[in-house]
Structures are given as C-alpha cells and as structure tokens.
DRENPA-3360 file (N, C-alpha, C; in nm, 2 decimals, always signed):
BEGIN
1 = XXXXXXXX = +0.27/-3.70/-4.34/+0.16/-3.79/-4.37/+0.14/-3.89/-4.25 ~ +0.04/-3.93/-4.18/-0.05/-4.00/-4.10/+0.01/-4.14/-4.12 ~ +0.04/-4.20/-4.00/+0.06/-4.35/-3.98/-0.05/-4.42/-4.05 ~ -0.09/-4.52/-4.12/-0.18/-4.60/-4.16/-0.25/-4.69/-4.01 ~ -0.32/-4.67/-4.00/-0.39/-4.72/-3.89/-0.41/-4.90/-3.94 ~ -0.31/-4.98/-3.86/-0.35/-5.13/-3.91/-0.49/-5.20/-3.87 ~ -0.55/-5.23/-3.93/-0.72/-5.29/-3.99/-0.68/-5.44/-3.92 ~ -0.74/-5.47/-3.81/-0.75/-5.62/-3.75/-0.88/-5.66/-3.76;
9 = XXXXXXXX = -0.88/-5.75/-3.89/-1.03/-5.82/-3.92/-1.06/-5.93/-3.80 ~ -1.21/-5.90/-3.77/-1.22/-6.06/-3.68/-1.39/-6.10/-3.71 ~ -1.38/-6.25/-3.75/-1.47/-6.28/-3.80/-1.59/-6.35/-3.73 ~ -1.67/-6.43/-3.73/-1.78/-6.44/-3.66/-1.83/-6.62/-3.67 ~ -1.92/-6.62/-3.63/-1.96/-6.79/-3.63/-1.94/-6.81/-3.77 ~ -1.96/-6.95/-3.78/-2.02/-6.96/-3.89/-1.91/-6.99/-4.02 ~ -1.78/-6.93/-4.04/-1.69/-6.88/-4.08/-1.54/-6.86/-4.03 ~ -1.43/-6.88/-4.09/-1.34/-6.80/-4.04/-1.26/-6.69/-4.14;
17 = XXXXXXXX = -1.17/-6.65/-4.11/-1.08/-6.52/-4.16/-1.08/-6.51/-4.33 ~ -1.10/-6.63/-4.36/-1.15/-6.59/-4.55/-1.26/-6.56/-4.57 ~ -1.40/-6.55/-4.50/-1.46/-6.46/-4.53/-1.45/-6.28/-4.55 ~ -1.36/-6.28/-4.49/-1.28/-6.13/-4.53/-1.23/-6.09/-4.71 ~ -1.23/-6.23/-4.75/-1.12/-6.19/-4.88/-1.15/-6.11/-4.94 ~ -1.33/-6.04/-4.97/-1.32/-5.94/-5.12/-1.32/-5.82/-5.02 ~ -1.33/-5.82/-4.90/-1.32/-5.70/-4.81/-1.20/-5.65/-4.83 ~ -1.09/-5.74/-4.80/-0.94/-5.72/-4.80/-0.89/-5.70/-4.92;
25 = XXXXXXXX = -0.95/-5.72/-5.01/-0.90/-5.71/-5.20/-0.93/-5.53/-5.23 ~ -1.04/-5.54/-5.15/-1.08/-5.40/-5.19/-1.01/-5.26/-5.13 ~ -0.95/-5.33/-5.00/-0.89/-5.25/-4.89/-0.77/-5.20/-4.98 ~ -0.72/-5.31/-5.03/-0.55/-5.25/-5.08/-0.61/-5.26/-5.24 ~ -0.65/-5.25/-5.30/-0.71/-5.20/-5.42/-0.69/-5.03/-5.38 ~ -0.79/-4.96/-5.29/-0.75/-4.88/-5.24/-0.65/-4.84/-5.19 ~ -0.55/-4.89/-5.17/-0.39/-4.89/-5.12/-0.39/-4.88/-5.01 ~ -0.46/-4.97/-4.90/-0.46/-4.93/-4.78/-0.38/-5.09/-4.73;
33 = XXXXXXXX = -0.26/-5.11/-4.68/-0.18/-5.24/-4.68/-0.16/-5.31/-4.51 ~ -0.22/-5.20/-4.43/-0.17/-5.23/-4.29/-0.31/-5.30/-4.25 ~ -0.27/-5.46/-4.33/-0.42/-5.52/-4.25/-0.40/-5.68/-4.22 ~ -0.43/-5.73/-4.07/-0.44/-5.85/-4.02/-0.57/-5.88/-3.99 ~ -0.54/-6.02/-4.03/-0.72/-6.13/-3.96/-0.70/-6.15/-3.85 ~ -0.74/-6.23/-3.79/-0.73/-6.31/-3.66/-0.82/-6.44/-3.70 ~ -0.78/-6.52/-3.69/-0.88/-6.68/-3.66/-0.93/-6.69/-3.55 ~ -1.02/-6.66/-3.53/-1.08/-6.74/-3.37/-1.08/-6.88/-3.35;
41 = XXXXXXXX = -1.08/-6.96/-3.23/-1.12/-7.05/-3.18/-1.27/-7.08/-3.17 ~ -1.33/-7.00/-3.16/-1.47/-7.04/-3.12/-1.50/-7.11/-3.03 ~ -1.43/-7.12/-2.90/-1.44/-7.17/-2.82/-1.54/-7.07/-2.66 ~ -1.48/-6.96/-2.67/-1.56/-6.89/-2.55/-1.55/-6.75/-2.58 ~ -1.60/-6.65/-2.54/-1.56/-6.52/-2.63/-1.41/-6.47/-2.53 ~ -1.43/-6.57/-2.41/-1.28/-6.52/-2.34/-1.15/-6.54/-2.42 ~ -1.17/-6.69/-2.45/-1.06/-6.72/-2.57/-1.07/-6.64/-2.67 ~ -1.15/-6.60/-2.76/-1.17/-6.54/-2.86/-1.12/-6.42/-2.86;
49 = XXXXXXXX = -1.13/-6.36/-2.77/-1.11/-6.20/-2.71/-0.98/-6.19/-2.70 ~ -0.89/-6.31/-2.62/-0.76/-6.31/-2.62/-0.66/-6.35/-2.72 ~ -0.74/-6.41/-2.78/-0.66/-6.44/-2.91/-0.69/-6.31/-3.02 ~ -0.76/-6.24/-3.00/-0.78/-6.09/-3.08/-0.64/-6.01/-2.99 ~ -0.67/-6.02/-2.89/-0.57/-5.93/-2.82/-0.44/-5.96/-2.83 ~ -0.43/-6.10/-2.83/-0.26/-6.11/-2.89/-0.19/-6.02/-3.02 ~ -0.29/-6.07/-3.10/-0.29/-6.00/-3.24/-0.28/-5.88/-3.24 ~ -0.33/-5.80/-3.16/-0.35/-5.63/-3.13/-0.22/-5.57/-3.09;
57 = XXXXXXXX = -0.15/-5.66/-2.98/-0.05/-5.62/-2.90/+0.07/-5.66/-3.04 ~ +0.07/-5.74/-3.10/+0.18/-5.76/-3.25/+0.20/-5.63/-3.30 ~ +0.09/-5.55/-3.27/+0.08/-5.38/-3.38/+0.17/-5.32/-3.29 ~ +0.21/-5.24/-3.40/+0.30/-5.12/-3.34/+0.21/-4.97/-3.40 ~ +0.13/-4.94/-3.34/+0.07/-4.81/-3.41/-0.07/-4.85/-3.33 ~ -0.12/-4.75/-3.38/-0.29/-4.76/-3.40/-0.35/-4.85/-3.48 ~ -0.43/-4.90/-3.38/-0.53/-5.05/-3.43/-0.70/-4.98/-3.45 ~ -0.72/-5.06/-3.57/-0.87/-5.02/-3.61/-0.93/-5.14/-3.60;
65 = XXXXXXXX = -1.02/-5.20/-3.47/-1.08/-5.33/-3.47/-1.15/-5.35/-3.58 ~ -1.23/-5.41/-3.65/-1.33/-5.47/-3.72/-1.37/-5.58/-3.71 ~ -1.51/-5.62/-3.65/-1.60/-5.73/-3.64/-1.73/-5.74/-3.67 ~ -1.71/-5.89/-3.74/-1.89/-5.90/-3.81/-1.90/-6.04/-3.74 ~ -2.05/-5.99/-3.77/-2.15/-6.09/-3.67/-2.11/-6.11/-3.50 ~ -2.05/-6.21/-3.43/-2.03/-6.23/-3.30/-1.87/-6.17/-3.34 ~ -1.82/-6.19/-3.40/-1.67/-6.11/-3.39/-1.70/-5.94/-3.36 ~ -1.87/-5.88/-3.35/-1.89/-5.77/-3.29/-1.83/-5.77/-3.14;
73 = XXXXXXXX = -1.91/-5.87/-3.09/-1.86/-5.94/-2.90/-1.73/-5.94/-2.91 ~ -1.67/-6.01/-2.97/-1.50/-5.98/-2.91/-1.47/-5.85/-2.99 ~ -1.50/-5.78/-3.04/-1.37/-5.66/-3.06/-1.45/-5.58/-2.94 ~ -1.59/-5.55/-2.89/-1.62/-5.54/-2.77/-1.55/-5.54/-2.65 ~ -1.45/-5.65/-2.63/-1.41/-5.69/-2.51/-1.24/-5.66/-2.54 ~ -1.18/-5.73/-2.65/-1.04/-5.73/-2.67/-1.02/-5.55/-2.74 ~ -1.14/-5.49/-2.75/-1.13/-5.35/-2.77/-1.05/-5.24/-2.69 ~ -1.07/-5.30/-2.56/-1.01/-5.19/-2.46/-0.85/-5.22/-2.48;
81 = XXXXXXXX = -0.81/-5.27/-2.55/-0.66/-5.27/-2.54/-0.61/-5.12/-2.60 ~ -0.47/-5.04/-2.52/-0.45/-4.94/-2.51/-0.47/-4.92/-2.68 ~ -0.38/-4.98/-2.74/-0.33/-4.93/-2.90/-0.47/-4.96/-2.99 ~ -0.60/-4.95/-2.97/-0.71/-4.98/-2.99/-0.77/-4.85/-3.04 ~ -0.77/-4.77/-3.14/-0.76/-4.67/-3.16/-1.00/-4.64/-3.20 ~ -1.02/-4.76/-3.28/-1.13/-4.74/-3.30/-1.20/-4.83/-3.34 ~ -1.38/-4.91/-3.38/-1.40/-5.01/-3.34/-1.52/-4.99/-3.48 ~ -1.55/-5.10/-3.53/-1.63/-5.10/-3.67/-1.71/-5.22/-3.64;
89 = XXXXXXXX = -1.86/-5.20/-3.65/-1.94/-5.32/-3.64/-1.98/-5.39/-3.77 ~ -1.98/-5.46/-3.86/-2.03/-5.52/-3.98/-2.15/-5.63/-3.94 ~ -2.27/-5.57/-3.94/-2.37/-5.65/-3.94/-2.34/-5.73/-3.82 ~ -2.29/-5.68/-3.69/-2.24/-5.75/-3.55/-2.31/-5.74/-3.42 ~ -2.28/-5.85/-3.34/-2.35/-5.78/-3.21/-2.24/-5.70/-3.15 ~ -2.34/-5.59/-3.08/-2.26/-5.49/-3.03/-2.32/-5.48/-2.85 ~ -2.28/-5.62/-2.78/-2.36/-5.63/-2.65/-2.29/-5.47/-2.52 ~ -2.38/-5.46/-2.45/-2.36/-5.38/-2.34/-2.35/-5.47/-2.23;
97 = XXXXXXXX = -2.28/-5.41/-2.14/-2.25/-5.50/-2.02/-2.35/-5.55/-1.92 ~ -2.34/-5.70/-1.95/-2.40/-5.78/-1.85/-2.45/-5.88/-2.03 ~ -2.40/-5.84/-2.13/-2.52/-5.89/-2.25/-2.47/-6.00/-2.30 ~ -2.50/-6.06/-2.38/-2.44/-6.18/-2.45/-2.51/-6.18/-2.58 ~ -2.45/-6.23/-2.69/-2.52/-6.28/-2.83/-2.67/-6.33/-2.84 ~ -2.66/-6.42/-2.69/-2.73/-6.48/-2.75/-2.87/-6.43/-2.70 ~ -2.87/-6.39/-2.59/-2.97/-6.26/-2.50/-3.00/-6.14/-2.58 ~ -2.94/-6.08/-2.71/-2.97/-5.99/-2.79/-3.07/-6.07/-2.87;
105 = XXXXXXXX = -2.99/-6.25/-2.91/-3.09/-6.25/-3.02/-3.18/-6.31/-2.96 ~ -3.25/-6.31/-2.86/-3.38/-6.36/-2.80/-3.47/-6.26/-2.83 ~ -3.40/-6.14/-2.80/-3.50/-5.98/-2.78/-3.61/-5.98/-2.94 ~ -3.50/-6.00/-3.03/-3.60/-6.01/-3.21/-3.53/-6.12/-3.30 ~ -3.55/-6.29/-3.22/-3.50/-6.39/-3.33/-3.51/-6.38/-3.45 ~ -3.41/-6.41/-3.56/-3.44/-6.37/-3.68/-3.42/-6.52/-3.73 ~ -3.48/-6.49/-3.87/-3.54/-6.61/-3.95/-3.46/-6.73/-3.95 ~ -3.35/-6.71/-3.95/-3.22/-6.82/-4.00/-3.19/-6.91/-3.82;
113 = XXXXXXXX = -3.27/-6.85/-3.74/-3.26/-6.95/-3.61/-3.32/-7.05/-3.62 ~ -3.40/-7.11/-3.73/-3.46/-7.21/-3.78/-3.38/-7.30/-3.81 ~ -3.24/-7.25/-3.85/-3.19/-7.34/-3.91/-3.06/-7.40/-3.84 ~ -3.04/-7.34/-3.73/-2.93/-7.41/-3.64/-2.95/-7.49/-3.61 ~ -2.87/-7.59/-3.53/-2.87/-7.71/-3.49/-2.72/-7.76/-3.40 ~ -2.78/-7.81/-3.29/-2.65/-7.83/-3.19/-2.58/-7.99/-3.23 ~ -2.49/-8.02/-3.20/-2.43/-8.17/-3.23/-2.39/-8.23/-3.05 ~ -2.37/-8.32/-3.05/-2.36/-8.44/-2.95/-2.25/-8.39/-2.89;
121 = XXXXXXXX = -2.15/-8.29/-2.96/-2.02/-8.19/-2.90/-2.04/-8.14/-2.81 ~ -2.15/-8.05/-2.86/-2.17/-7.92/-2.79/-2.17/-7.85/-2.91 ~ -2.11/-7.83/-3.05/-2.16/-7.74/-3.13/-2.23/-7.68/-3.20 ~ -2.27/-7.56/-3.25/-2.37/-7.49/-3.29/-2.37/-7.51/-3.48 ~ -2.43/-7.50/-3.53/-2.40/-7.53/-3.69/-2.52/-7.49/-3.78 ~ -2.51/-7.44/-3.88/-2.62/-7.39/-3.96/-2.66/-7.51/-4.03 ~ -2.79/-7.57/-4.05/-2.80/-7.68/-4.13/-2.73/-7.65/-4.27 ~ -2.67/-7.74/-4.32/-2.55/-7.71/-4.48/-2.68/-7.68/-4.54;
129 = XXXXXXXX = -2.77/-7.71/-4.59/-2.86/-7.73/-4.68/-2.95/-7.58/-4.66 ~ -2.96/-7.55/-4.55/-3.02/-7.38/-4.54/-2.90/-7.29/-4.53 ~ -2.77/-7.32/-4.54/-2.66/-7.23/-4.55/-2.73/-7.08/-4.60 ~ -2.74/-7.14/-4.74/-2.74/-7.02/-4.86/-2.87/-6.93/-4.83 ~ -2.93/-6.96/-4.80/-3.07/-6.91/-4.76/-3.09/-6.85/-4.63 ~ -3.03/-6.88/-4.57/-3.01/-6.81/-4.39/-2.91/-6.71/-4.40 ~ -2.78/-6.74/-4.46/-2.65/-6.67/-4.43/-2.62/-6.57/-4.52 ~ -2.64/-6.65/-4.66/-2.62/-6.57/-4.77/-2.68/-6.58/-4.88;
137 = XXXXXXXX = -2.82/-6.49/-4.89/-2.91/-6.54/-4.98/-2.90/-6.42/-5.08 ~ -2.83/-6.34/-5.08/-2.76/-6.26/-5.18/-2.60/-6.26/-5.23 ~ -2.57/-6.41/-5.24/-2.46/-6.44/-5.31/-2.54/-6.54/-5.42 ~ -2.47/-6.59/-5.51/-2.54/-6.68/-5.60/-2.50/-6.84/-5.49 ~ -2.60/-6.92/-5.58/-2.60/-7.05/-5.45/-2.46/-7.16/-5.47 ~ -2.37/-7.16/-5.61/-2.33/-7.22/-5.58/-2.19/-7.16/-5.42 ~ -2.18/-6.99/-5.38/-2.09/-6.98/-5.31/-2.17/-6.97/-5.19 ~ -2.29/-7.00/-5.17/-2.36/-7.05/-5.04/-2.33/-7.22/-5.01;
145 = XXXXXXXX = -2.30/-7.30/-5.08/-2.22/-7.43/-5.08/-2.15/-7.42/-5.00 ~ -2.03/-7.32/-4.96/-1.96/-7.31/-4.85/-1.97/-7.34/-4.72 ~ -2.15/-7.37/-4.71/-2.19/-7.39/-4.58/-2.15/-7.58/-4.51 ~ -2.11/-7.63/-4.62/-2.06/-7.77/-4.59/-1.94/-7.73/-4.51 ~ -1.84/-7.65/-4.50/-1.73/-7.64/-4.46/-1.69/-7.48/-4.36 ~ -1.83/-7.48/-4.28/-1.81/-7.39/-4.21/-1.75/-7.44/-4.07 ~ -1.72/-7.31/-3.98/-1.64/-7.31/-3.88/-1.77/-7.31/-3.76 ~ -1.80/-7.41/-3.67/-1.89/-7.36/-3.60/-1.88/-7.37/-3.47;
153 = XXXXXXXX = -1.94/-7.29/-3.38/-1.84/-7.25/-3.20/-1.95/-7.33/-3.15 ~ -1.87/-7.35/-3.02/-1.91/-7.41/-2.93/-2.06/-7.34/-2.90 ~ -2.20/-7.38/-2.88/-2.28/-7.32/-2.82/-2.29/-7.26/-2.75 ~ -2.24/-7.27/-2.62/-2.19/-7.19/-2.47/-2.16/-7.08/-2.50 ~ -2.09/-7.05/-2.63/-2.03/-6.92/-2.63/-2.10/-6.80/-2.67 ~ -2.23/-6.86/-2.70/-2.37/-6.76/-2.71/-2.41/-6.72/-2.64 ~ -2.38/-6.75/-2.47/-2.44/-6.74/-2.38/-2.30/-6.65/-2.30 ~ -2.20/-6.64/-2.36/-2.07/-6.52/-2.29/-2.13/-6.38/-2.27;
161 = XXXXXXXX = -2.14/-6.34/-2.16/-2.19/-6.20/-2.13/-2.02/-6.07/-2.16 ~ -2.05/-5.97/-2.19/-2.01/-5.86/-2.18/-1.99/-5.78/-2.08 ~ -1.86/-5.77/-2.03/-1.87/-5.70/-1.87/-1.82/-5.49/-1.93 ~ -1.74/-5.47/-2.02/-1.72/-5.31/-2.03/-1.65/-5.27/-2.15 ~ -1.77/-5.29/-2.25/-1.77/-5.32/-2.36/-1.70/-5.17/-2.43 ~ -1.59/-5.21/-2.51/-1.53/-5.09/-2.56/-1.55/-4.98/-2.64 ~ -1.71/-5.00/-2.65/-1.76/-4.86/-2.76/-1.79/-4.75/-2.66 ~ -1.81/-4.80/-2.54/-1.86/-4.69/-2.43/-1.71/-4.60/-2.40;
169 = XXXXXXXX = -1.57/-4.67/-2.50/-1.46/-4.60/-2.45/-1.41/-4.54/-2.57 ~ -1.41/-4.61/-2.69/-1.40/-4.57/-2.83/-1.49/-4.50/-2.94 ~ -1.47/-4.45/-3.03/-1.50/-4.41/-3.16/-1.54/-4.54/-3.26 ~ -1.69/-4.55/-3.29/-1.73/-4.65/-3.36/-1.82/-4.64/-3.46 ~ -1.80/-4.70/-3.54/-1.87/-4.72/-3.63/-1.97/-4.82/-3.68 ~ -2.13/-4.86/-3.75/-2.14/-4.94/-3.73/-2.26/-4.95/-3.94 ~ -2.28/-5.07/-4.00/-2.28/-5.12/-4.09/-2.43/-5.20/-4.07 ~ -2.55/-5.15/-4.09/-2.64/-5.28/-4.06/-2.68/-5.33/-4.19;
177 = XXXXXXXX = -2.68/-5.42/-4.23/-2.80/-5.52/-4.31/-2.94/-5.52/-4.32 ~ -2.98/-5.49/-4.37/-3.13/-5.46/-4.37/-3.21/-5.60/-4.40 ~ -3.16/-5.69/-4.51/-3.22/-5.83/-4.56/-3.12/-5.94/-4.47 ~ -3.12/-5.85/-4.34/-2.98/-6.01/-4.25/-3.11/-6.13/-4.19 ~ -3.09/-6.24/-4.16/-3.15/-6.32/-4.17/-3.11/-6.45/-4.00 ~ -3.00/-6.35/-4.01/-2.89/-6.44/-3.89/-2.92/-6.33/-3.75 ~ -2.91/-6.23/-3.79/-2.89/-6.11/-3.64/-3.00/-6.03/-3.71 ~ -3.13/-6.01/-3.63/-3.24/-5.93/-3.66/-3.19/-5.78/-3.70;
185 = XXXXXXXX = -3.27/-5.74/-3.78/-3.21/-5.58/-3.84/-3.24/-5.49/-3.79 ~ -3.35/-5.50/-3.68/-3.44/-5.47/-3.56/-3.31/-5.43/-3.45 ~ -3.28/-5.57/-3.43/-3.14/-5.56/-3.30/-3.05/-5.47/-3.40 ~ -2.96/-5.48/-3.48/-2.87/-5.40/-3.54/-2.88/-5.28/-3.52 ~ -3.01/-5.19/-3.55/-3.03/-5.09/-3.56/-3.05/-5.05/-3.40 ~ -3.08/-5.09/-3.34/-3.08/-5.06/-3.22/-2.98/-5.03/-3.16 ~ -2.88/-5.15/-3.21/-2.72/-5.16/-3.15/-2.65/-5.03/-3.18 ~ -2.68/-5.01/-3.28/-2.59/-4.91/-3.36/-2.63/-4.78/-3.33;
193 = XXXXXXXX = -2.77/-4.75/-3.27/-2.81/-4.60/-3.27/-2.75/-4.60/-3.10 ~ -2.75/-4.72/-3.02/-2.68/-4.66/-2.88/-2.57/-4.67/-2.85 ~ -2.49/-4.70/-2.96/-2.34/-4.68/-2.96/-2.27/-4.56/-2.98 ~ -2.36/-4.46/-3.04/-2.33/-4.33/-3.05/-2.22/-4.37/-3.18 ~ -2.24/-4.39/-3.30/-2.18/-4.43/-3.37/-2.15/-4.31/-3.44 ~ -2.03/-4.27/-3.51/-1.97/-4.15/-3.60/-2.10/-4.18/-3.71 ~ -2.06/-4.26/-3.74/-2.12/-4.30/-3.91/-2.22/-4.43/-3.85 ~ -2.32/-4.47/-3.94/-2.44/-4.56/-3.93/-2.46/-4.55/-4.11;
201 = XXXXXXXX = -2.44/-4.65/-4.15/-2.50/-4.72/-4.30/-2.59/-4.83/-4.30 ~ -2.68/-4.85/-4.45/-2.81/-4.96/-4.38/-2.77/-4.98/-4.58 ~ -2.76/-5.12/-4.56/-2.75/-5.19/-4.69/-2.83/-5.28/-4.70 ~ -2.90/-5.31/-4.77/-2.96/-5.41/-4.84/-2.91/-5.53/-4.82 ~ -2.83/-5.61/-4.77/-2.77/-5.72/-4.79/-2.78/-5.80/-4.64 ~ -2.76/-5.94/-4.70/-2.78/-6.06/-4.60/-2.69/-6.05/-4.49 ~ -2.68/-6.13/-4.37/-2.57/-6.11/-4.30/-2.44/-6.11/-4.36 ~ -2.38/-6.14/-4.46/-2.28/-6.19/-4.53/-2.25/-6.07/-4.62;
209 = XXXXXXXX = -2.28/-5.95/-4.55/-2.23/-5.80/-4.64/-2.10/-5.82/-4.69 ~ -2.03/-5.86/-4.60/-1.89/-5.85/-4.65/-1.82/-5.91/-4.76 ~ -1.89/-6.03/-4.80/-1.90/-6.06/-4.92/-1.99/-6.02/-4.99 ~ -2.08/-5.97/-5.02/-2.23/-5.94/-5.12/-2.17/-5.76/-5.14 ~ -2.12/-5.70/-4.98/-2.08/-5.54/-5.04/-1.98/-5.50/-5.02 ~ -1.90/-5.58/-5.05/-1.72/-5.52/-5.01/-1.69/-5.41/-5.06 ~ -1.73/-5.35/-5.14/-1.71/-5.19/-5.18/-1.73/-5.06/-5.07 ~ -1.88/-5.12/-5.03/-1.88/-5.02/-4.96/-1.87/-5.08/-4.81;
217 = XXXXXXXX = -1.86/-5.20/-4.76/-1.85/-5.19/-4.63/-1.66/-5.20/-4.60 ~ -1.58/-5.20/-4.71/-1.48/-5.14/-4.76/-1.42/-4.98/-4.69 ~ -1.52/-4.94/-4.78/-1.52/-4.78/-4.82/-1.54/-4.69/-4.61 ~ -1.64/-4.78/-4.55/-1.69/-4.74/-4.43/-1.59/-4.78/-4.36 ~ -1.49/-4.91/-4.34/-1.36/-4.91/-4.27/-1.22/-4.82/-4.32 ~ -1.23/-4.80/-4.43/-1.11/-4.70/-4.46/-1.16/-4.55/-4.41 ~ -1.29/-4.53/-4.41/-1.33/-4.43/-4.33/-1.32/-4.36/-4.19 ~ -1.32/-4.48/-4.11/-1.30/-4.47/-3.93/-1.15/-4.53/-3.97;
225 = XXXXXXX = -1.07/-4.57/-4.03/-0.94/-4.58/-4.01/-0.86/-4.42/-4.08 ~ -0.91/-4.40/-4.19/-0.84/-4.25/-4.17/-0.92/-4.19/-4.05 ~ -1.00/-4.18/-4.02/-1.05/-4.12/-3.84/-0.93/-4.12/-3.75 ~ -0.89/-4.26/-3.75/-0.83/-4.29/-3.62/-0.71/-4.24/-3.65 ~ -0.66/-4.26/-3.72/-0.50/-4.20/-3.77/-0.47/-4.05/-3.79 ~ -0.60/-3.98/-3.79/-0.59/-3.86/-3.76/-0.60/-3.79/-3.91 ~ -0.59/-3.89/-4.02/-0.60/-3.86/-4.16/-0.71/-3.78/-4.22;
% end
C-alpha cells in the first residue's frame, strides 16, 4: 500500500489557515489524515514562500501543495522544493515567470476590486461591509460576517513577481470558480488551460469554493494526491 501523500494547505489574502476547515473535515471523513496548513505572513510572497517551505521540509514523504487564491503564488515558488511531489490550484493565481498577482488581475479585473481599500500601513483589506458579496456570496451572510476579522497582506505583495514557477516542473491540477468575483474566471481559465493541468473542474461557486464546495474541491485534492503517491 502507497505512502499517503501529506496535503500542505496554503491559504490566500483575505483569510488564514481556517478557511480550510470543511476542506480538511472532508479530507479525513474520507480517511485521508496526512494533512498540514501553513499560516502565512502576508508580508511578501518571499516570506510567504518560505514559510511554506519550512513546512514542506517538516514532511518526510511526498508533499501535495494546495493553494487558493494568492496561496496559488506561493505554492508556485515554494513548489520546487525537492519532496514536492504535486501542485493543486483552488480558484488561485497560477503566475508564470516574470508575473505577479496583481499584473494577472489587471489583464480581466473582477468585480470585488471595487471593494478593496488600502490603510495608512500599507494594507490591503476588503471593505467588511462588501465582504459577503465580493468574497463569499454563496455562503449565507451571516458567515460572510467573517469579513470583520480577516487577515489582510501587505499591498506590495501584489506586485511580487514569479521568477520559475513550479507547474512548468510538476503535475497540477487546477479548480476554477465560475461565479468568483475576487480572481476573474476569465484569468482562471486561462491559468489553468496553460498549465497543462491533469484534471481542470469549473464550479459554480464564489472565490470561497473551499467553503461553499468542500466536497468536491475535496474529492479533486485526494485525486492528484493518490496521483502523486503512485495510488
């Protein structure tokens, strides 16, 4: 029987590592137990990449990245680490070298750009009050509320380019949103058809699949992790 390929979740603006939770409920529902988050900083995708890569080098086995939204960019970069077996987009950017987040989302802005807003920091932040409606307008509104207590990066870090991005080395998979509102579905689908992706799924759901479709965007990472493990 096949090593279990350990599942390193990495999450995106906006959010941190408990956005994962009905993804992760569903994972070992299915009895699949070899799975870590990572918290980002949100400070630069350099830091962010490295702090994924610490986590990676913790594994003893084959690593299955998984990133949504800008946690696409770092499993991108902290991807090429040797024990890196395979790479899952969830509604992510999936930049090519020289690219950045935020130069994808120039190409087809999508609706919820309306609703950012920088602070006197330097931070980037969804207005609370358009949370539910930009991010997650297919959850019910009171768990769009969450947007009072989101995690939000430094702005600069939208502007971090991609120098040898690890899909051009790995086995990837990728998950688009069709009703996303944050990352054009336009870009997604684009991202996803030049990644040469094994598998390509198109859901109905807001950027926030991973809560609104944990089943199946579930079902799509236990998929490229039996891949990688040879299962």
């Amino acid at each position: 029987m096949s090593q279990q390929a350990t599942i390193v979740l990495v999450h995106g603006f906006w959010g941190g590592a408990a956005h994962w939770s009905r993804v992760i409920a569903e994972l070992r529902r299915r009895s699949h137990t070899a799975i870590r988050t990572v918290e980002l900083p949100l400070t630069s995708l350099a830091d962010d990449a490295e702090r994924t890569r610490k986590m990676v080098a913790q594994v003893d086995g084959p690593v299955l990245l998984v990133g949504h939204s800008y946690g696409g960019a770092v499993i991108s970069v902290a991807g090429n680490a040797p024990n890196v077996a395979g790479l899952v987009y969830i509604a992510a950017f999936a930049p090519d070298a020289g690219e950045s987040p935020g130069s994808i989302t120039q190409e087809h802005p999508p609706i919820g750009a309306a609703s950012l807003e920088g602070d006197s920091d330097g931070y980037l932040w969804v207005k609370p009050e358009h949370y539910h409606d930009s991010f997650c307008q297919d959850l019910d509104a009171e768990e769009g509320a969450v947007g009072v207590v989101q995690k939000a990066p430094l702005a600069s870090t939208f502007g971090d380019t991609v120098s040898d991005p690890a899909w051009k080395h790995k086995p990837s998979w990728y998950q688009v949103s069709t009703a996303d509102r944050m990352i054009s579905p336009v870009n997604q689908e684009r991202m996803a058809a030049r990644l040469g992706a094994r598998k390509v799924i198109s859901l109905n759901a807001s950027h926030a699949s991973l809560a609104s479709r944990p089943v199946e965007v579930a079902a799509l990472i236990l998929e490229a992790a039996s891949a990688v493990a040879g299962g």
